[in-house]
N, C-alpha and C positions, 0 to 999 in steps of 0.2 A: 281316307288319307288324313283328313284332318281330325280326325279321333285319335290315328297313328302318333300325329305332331304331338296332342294333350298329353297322350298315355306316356309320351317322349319325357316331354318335360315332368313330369310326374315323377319319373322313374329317376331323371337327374335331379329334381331335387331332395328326394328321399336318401341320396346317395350322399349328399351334400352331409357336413358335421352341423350338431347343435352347441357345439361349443362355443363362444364368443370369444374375437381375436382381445387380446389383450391393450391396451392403451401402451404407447410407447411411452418407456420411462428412460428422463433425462440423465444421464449418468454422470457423477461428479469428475468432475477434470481429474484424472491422474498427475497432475502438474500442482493442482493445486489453486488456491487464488493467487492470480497476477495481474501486474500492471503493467502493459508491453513485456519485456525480458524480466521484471523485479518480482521478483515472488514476497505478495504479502505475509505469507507463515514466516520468516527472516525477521532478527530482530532489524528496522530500520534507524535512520538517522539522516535527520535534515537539521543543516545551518543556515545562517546568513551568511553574507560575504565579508562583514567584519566581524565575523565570528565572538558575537556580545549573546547571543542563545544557542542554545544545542536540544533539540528535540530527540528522543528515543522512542519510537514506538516498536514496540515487540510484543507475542502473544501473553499476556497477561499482565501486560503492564507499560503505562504511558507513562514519561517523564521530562519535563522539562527544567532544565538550568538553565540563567540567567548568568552570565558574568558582567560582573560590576567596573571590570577594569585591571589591571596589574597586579597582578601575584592572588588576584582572588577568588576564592575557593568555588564561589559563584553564590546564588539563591536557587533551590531546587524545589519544585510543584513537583505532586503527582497529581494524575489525574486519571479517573475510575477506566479500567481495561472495558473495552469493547470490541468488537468487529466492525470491521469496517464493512459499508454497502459498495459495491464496485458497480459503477454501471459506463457506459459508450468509454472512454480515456479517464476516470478520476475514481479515486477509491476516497472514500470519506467515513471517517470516525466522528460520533454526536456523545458527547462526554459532560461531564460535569469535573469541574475542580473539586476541593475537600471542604470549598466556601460555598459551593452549589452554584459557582457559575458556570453559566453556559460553554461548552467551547467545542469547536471545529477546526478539524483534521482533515487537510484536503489535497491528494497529493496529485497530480495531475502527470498523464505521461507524455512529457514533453521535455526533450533536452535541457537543463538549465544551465547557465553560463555566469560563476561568479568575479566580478570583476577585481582583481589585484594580481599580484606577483606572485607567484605564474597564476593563469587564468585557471580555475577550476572547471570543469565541469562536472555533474553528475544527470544520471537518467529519468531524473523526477525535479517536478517546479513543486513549492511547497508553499501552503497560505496555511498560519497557525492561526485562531480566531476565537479571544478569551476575552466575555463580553463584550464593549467596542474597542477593545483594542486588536492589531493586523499586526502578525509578524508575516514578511516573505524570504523565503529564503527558497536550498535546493536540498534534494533529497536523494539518496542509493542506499544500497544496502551499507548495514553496520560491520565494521572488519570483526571479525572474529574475535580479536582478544579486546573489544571495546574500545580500543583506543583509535588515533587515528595513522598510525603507524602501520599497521596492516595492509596487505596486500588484497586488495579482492579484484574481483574481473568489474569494470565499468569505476571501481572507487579509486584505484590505487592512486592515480595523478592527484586527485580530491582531497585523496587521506594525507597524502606526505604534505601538499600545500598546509592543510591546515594544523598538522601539527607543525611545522615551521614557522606558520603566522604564528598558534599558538605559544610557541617557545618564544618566540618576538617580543611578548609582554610578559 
């Protein structure tokens, strides 16, 4: 009987494959990279709430303007395109200016709420970080024809605020 049992398992394992199962491979998001609902491939745009900087991030190219105040065309950085690292809520860009400073891109997903007439919101908090200097401000997706006139889903209230304040000065 127990020669029966050996010759058993003998026989199941000869029947068994030599092939080795494969390692499970991670498949890229069909979605794409995102930050809760915001999809990172979009070009982006974060302000402040007095709207004195405007950030662009979009895939191959970062830009920042400055306005100086009334009727002014602004001051505009760019700053070297990269990908961002997305990890737990915050997708973050590690950049250099065209002077080789440092700067950080850190959008975080979390509601932001900018304070004036009417309140804004958008779907991203936004910390700009160019050597020691901090800008904070919010962040969604950029309306399609770049301006802030546009319509998009989570901007539109955001967009028309700020091209309103914008027209203001």
């Amino acid at each position: 009987m127990r020669a029966l049992a050996i010759v058993a398992l003998l026989m199941l394992a000869a029947c068994g494959s030599t092939e080795k199962a494969e390692e499970p491979k991670a498949a890229p998001s069909p979605r794409g990279a995102h930050l809760g609902d915001v999809s990172l491939n979009k070009p982006l745009r974060a302000t402040d709430n007095a709207l004195t900087w405007s950030l662009e991030v979009a895939p191959g190219s970062i830009t920042l303007t400055r306005f100086a105040g009334r009727g002014s065309e602004g001051d505009v950085s760019q700053f070297y395109p990269v990908s961002p690292q997305v990890r737990d809520d915050k997708a973050v860009w590690q950049t250099k200016d065209t002077l080789g400073q440092p700067v950080t891109i850190t959008f975080t997903n979390a509601r932001c709420t900018e304070g004036g007439e009417p309140v804004i919101e958008r779907p991203l908090t936004a910390e700009l970080k160019i050597a020691d200097k901090v800008f904070h401000g919010c962040a969604g997706v950029r309306p399609v024809d770049g301006l802030n006139s546009a319509s998009d889903a989570g901007n539109a209230s955001a967009d028309k605020a700020a091209d309103d304040a914008g027209n203001a000065h």
